[in-house]
C-alpha positions in Angstrom: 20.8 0.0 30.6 20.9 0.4 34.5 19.6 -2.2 36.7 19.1 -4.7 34.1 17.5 -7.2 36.6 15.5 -3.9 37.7 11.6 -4.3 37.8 11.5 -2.2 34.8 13.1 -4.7 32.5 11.3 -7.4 33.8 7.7 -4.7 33.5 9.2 -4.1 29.8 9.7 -7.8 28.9 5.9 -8.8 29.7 5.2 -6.0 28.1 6.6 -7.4 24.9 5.3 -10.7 25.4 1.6 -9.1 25.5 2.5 -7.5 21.7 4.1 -11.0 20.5 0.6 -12.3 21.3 -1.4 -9.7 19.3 1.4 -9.6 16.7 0.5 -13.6 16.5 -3.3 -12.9 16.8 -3.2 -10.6 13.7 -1.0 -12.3 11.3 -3.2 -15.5 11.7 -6.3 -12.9 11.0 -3.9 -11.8 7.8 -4.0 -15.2 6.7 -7.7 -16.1 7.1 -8.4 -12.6 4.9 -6.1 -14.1 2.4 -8.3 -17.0 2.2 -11.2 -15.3 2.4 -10.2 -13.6 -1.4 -8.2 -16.7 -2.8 -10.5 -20.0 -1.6 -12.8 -19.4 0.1 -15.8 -21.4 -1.3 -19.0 -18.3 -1.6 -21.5 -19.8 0.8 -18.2 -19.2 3.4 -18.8 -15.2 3.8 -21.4 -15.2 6.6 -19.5 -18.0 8.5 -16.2 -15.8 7.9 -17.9 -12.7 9.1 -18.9 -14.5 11.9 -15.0 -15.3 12.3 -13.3 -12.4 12.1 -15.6 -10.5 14.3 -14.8 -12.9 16.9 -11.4 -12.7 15.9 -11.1 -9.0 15.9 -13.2 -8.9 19.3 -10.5 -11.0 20.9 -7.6 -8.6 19.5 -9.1 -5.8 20.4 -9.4 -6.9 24.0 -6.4 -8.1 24.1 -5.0 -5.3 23.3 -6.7 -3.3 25.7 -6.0 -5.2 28.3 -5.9 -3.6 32.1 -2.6 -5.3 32.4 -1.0 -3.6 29.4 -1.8 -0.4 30.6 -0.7 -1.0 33.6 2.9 -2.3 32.2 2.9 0.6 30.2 2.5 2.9 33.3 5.0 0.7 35.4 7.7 1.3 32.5 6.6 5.5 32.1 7.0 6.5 35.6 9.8 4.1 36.1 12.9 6.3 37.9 15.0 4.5 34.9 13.2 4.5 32.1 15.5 7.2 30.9 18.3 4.9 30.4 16.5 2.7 27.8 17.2 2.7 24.3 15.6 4.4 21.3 14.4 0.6 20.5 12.8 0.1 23.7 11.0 3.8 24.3 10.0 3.4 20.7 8.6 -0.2 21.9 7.2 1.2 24.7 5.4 4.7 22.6 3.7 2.5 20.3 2.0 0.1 22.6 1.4 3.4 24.6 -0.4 4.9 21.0 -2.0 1.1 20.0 -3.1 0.9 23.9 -4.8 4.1 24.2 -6.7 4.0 21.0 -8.1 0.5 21.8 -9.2 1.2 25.3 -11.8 4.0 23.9 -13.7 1.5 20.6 -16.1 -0.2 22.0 -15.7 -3.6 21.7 -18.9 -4.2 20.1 -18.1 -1.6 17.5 -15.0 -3.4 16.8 -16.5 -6.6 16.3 -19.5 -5.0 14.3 -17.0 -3.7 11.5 -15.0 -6.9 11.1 -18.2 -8.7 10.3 -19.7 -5.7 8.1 -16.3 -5.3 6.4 -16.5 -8.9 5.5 -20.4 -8.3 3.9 -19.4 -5.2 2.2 -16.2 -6.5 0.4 -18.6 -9.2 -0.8 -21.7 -7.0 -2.1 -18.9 -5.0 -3.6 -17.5 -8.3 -5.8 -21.1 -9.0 -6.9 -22.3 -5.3 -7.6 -18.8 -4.6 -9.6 -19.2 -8.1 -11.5 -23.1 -6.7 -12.3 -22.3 -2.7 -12.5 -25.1 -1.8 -10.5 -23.9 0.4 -7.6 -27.1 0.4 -6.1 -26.4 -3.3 -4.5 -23.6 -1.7 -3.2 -24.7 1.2 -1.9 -26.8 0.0 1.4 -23.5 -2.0 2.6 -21.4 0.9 2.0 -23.2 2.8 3.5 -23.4 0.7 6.8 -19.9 0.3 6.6 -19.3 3.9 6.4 -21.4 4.9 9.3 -19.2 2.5 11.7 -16.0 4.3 10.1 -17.6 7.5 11.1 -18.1 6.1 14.5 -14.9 4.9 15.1 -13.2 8.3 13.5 -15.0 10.5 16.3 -13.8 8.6 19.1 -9.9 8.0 17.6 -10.1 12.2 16.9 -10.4 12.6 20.5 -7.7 9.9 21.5 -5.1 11.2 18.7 -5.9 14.9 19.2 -6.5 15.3 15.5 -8.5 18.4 13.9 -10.8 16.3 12.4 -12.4 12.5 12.2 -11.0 12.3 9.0 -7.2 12.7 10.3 -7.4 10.3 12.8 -8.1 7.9 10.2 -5.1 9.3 8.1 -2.9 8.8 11.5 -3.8 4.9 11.0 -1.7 4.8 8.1 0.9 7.8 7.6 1.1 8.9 11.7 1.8 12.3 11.9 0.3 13.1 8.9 -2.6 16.1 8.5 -5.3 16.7 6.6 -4.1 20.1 5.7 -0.3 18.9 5.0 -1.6 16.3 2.5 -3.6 19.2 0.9 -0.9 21.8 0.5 1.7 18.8 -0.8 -1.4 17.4 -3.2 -1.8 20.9 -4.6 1.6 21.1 -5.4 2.2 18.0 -7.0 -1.6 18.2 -8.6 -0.4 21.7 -10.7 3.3 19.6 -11.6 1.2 16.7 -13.3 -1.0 18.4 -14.9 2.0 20.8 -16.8 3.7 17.0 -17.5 -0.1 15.6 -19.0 -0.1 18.9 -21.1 2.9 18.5 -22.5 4.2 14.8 -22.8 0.3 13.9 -24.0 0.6 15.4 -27.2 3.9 14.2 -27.8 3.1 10.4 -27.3 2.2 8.8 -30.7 2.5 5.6 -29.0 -0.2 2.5 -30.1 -0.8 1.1 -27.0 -2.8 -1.5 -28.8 0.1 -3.6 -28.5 -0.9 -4.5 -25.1 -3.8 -6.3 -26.2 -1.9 -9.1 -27.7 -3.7 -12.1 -26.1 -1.3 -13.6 -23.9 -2.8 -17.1 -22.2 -3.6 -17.1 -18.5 -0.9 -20.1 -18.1 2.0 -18.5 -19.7 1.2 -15.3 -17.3 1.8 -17.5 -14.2 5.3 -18.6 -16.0 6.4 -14.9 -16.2 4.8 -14.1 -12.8 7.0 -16.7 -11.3 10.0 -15.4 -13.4 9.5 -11.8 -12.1 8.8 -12.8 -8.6 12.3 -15.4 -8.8 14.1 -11.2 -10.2 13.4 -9.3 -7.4 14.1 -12.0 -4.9 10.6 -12.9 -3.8 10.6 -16.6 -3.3 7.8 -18.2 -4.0 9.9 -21.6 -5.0 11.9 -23.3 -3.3 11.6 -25.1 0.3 12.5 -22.2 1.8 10.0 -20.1 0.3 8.5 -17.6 2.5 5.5 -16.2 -0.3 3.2 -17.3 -2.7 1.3 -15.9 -5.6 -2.4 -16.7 -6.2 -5.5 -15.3 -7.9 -8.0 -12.2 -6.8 -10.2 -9.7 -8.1 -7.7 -7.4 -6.6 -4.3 -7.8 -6.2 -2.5 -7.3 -2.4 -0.2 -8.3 0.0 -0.4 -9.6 3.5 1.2 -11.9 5.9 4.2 -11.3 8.0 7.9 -11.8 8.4 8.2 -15.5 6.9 4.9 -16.1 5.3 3.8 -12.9 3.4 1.6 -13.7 0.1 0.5 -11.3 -2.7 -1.7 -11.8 -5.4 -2.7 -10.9 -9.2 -5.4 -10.7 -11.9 -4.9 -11.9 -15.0 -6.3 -10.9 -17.8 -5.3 -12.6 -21.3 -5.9 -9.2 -22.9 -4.3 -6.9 -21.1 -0.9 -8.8 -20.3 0.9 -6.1 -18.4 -1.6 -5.9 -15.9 -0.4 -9.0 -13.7 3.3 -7.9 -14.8 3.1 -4.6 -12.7 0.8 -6.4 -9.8 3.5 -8.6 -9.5 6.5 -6.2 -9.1 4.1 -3.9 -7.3 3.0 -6.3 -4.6 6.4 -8.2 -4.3 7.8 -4.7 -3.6 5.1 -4.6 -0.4 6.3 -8.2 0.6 9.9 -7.8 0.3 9.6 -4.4 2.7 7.7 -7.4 5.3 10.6 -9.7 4.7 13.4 -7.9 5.1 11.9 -6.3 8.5 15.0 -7.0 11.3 14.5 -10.4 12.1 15.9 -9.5 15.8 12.4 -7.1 16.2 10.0 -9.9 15.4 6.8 -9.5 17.3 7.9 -6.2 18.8 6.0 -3.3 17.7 9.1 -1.5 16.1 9.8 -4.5 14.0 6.9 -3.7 11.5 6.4 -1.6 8.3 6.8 2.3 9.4 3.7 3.3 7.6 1.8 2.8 4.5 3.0 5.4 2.1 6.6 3.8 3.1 5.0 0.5 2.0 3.7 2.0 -1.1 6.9 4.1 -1.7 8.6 0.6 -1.7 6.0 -1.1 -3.7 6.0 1.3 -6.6 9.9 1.8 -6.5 10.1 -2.0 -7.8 7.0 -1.5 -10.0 7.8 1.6 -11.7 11.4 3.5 -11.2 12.6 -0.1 -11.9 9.9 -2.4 -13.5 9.5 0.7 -16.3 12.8 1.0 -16.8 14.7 0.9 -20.4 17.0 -0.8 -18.7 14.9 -3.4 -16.9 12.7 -4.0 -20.4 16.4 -4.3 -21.9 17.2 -7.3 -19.9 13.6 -9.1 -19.3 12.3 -8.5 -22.9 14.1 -11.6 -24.6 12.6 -14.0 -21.3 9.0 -12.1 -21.7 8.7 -13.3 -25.4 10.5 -16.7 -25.0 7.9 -17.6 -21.7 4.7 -16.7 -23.6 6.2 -17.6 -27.1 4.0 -17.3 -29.9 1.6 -14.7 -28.1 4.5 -11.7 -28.3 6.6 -13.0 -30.9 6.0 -10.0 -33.2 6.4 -7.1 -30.4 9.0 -4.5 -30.5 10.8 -3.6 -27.2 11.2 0.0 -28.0 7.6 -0.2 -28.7 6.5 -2.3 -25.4 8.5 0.4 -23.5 6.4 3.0 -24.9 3.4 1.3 -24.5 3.9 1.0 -21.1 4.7 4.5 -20.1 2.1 6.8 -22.4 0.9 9.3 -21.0 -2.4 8.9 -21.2 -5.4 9.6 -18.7 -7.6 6.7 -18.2 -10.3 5.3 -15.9 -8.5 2.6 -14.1 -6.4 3.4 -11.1 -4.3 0.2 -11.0 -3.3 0.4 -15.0 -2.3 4.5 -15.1 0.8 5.4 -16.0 3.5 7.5 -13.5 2.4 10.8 -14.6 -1.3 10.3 -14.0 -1.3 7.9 -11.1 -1.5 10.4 -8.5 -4.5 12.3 -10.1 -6.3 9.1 -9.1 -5.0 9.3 -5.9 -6.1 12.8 -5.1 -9.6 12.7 -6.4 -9.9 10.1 -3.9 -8.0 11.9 -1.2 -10.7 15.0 -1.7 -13.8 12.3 -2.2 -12.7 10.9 1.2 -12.1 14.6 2.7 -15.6 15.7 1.7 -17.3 12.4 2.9 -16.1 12.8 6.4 -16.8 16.5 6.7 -20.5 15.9 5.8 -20.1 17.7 2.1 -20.6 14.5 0.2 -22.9 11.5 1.0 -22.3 8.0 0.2 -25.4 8.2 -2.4 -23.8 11.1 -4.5 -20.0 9.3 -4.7 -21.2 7.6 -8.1 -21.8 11.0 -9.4 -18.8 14.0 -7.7 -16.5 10.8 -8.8 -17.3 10.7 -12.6 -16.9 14.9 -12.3 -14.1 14.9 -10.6 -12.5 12.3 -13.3 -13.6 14.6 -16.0 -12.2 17.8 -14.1 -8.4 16.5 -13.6 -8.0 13.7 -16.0 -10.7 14.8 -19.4 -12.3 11.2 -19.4 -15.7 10.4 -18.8 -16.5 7.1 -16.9 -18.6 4.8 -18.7 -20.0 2.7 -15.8 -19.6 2.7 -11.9 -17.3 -0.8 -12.0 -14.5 1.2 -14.3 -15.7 4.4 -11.6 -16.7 4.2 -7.7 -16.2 0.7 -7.6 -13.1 0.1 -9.2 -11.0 -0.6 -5.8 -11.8 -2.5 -2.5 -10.8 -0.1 0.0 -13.9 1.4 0.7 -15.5 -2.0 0.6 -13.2 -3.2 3.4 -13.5 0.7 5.3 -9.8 1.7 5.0 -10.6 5.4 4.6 -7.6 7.4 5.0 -5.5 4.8 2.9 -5.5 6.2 0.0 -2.8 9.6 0.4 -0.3 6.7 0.9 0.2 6.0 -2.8 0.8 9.5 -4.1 3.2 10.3 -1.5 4.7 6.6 -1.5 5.1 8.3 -5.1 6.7 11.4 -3.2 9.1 9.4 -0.7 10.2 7.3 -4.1 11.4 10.6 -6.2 13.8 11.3 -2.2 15.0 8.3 -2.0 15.7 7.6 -5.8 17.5 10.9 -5.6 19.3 9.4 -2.5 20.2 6.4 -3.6 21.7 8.0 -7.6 24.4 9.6 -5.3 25.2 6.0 -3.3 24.6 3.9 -6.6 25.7 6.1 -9.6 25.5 3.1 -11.6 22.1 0.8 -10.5 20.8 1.5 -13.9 23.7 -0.8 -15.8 23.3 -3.6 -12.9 19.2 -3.7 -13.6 20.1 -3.7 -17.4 22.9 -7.0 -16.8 20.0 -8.7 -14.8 20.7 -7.9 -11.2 18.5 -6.0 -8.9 20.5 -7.0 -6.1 22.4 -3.9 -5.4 19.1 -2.1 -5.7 17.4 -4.3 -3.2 20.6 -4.0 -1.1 20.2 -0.6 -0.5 16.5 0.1 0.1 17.2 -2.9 2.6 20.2 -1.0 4.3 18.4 2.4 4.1 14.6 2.1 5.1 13.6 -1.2 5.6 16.4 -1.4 8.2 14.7 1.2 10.1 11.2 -0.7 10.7 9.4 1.3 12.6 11.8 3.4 14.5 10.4 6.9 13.4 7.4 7.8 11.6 7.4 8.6 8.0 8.1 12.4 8.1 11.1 11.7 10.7 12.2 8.7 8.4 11.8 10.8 5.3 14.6 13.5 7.1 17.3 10.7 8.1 17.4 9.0 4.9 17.4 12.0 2.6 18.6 14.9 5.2 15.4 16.5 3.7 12.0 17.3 5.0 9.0 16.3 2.1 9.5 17.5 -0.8 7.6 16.3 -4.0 10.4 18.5 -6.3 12.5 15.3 -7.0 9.8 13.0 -7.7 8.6 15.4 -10.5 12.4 15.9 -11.5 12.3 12.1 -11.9 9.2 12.2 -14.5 10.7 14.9 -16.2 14.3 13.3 -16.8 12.5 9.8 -17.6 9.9 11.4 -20.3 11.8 14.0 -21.7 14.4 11.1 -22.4 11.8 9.0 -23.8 10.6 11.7 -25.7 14.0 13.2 -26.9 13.4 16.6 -25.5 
């Protein structure tokens, strides 16, 4: 770069100083969340409210500071800020995006969310634990409102069509309301073919995944699993951990990211695909470039990228014949008596029916992204004042009935069955269907670099996998968004065709069409 004692390096370098602060500021918030869900004693909610209000109130200023704007001015107009890297302007457009959105939320609506996020998430654990939605519904509602809020004023700042796209742009930037429609529709009319004809075909007892397992033995294979994919959680280098929630995440960041699970001695596979599912998220934080720690471009490139990677471990390899081959024997010998008697052919079965059920979290491939898309079009209707909070309860349980053919039997297996809405992040959802999407690319992608992945995950090694998603996307960071990301590791635009390729090749093969 010219004039590298210039005042724009030195304007750029205090500029990244200011976003090593805020990067600090919010994976310390990250961490008192995960305590918050993990141990947290209850009387602790109000004073945690309290907290991360204050907390948030403090990021928020921070990072709307006049002195960051004017950095980011300094480095814009700057006569040589065409000589900087893509690394740097990327830097310096994403603290331009961050900077611009914080400067128009009030701080006091800011602050006001943190601390009725914290509320809500809390009503929601008790109403869910009681099944009375009604509990729920004033917090929700509140909650909702300053969603609303906040949506109007980002529209403006992100020059969306709507309040609901801004909220998308949180999480998949670039993405629009109507290009998430037209994709959905598309890959909507693909499952439902695949649920018409594998459903019938499946004879499988899924009973078998009833087999009691004990809570203690779960922990034993949760460690196992998290030890496979390389998610250490171990030894005195560690950099994770795995603890206990109603819902299972991830959070942290670089050297101290942490998921969780639920176990549930009856329904043993549950914590199985938590695990690989939410070590997939941590080992996208991990293997972020170390050299873009606390720079803006050094973090995930957007949540369906995360979820893409999180499902990738969960499903294209953690329901794999060829994974089940290699982890069966250690499965029965870590809970031994509980599974003594279960087939593998039949576990692999079991845990790839197609069958539509209630639970997002427990749905097989084909189905998953029905979930996602009732959802998607709950969310879509909230915000464009067709739907109230008050009659979600009811368009859900018709919605489930429409696309899947199951009627929901309470609003705990219904409405309330995930904590996103409970902590506000509307416009989350779209990311796991087309995670789901960006997996069936970059699967394709990766068949023509790694003909032969499938006989290195059947000898026990899921390092060649990991290898190349590392090499490939989480490389990357955040250097592009998702749809620009999508193009340079696939030399395709979107495209949901391979991702339903994928189910068909899997099922017809386990099938024997």
């Amino acid at each position: 770069m010219a004039g590298s004692d210039s005042g724009l390096l030195k304007a750029y370098n205090r500029l990244m100083e200011k976003a090593k602060e805020l990067y600090i500021l919010q994976s310390a918030v990250s961490i008192i969340h995960w305590d918050m869900e993990t141990k947290m004693p209850p009387r602790g909610v109000a004073l945690r409210s309290q907290q991360l209000a204050l907390l948030q109130s403090i990021g928020h200023r921070m990072a709307k500071a006049p002195e960051i704007g004017k950095l980011i001015d300094e480095i814009e107009r700057h006569i040589d800020f065409d000589s900087f890297g893509d690394v740097q302007k990327r830097n310096v457009h994403l603290m331009r995006k961050d900077y611009n959105e914080a400067a128009k939320l009030p701080d006091v609506l800011v602050s006001e969310t943190a601390r009725q996020r914290t509320i809500t998430v809390n009503t929601w654990k008790r109403a869910k634990a009681a099944r009375d939605f009604m509990a729920y519904k004033p917090d929700l509602e509140k909650l909702f409102e300053l969603r609303c809020q906040a949506a109007e004023i980002l529209m403006e700042v992100k020059e969306t069509t709507s309040p609901y796209e801004a909220l998308i742009d949180i999480y998949e930037p670039g993405m629009t309301t109507d290009s998430i429609s037209y994709i959905f529709t598309e890959l909507k009319n693909g499952l439902i073919r695949f649920i018409e004809k594998y459903r019938s075909t499946s004879q499988t007892d899924i009973s078998i995944l009833e087999h009691r397992v004990p809570v203690e033995a779960q922990r034993r294979v949760a460690e196992t699993l998290a030890a496979f994919i390389g998610y250490d959680v171990a030894t005195k280098k560690a950099g994770g951990r795995i603890d206990e929630t109603e819902h299972p995440f991830t959070t942290g960041y670089y050297d101290d990211v942490r998921i969780t699970t639920a176990y549930h001695e009856d329904r043993f596979t549950s914590s199985i695909f938590s695990i690989l599912h939410e070590g997939g998220h941590a080992l996208y934080e991990q293997n972020l470039p170390q050299q873009w720690m606390y720079q803006p471009i050094g973090s995930a490139c957007s949540s369906g990228l995360h979820e893409s990677q999180s499902r990738f471990i969960e499903n294209i390899v953690g329901r794999s014949q060829e994974f089940w081959s290699y982890f069966f024997p250690k499965l029965k010998e870590l809970t031994r008596p509980s599974l003594s008697s279960l087939d593998l052919q039949d576990l692999i079965h079991a845990i790839n029916k197609v069958e539509p059920s209630r639970i997002r979290i427990e749905a097989d491939e084909v189905t998953y992204s029905l979930h996602i898309i009732i959802r998607f079009e709950l969310e879509r209707d909230l915000f464009a004042g067709k739907l109230t909070v008050d009659e979600l309860p009811q368009a859900w349980n018709e919605k489930y009935l429409e696309y899947l053919d199951v009627e929901v039997r309470h609003d705990s297996e219904g409405v309330m069955q995930d904590t996103h809405w409970a902590s506000g992040s509307y416009g989350y959802f779209p990311s796991y269907a087309l995670g789901n999407i960006y997996d069936g690319q970059f699967l394709a992608e990766m068949e023509r670099d790694l003909p032969d992945w499938r006989s290195h995950i059947a000898s026990g090694s899921i390092e060649e996998v990991g290898r190349w998603l590392s090499e490939h996307i989480h490389h990357y960071g955040n250097l592009y968004d998702p749809m620009d990301l999508i193009k340079v590791v696939t030399e395709e635009p979107l495209d949901v065709r391979p991702f339903l390729s994928y189910l068909d090749e899997k099922y017809s093969e386990l099938y024997g069409y």
